[in-house]
C-alpha positions in Angstrom: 108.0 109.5 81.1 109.1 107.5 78.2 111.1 104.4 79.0 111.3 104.7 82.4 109.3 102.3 85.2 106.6 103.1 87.9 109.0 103.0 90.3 112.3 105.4 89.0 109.3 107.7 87.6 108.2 107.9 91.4 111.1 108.0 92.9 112.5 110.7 90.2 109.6 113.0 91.2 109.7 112.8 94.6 113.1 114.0 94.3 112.7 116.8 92.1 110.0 118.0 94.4 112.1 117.7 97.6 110.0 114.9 99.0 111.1 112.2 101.2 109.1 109.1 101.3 107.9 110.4 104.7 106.3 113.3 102.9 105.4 111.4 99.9 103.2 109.4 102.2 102.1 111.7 104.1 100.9 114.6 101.5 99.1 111.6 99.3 97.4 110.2 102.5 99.0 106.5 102.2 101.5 104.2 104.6 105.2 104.8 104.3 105.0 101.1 103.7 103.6 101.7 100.4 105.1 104.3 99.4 108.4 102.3 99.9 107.2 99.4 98.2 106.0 101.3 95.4 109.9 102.9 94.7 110.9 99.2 95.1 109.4 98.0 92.1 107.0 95.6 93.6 104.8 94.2 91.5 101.3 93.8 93.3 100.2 96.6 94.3 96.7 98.8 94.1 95.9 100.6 91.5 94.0 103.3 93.6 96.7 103.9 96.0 99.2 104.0 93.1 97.1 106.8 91.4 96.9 108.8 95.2 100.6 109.1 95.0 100.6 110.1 91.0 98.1 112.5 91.1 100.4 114.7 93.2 102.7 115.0 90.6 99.5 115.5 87.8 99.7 111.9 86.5 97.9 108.9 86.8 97.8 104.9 85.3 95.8 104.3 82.6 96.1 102.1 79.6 98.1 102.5 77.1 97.7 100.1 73.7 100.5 97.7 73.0 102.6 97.7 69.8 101.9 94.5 68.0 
């Protein structure tokens, strides 16, 4: 995933999996309200819905330590 953010990662595999958003939302079981929200960058969103959407593609969130 490297340097790229929630949202392009999303958005990038929806894409190379043929997916709309429609089907996005509909194969991870959450609103097409989210799932647009989620491409948009937004900031608040939650954490379990995020990860419904990732583990389609066989990824979740977790933490990750922080150079110092």
């Amino acid at each position: 995933m490297n340097t790229a953010s929630l949202s392009e990662y999303v958005k990038s595999m929806r894409k190379e999996y043929g997916l709309t958003q429609v089907d996005l939302s509909e194969k991870s079981g959450v609103g097409l309200r989210f799932v647009r929200e989620l491409e948009q960058g937004k900031e608040t969103l939650r954490l379990d819905k995020v990860n419904q959407v990732l583990n389609l593609f066989g990824v979740k969130v977790g933490v990750i330590p922080m150079d110092k």
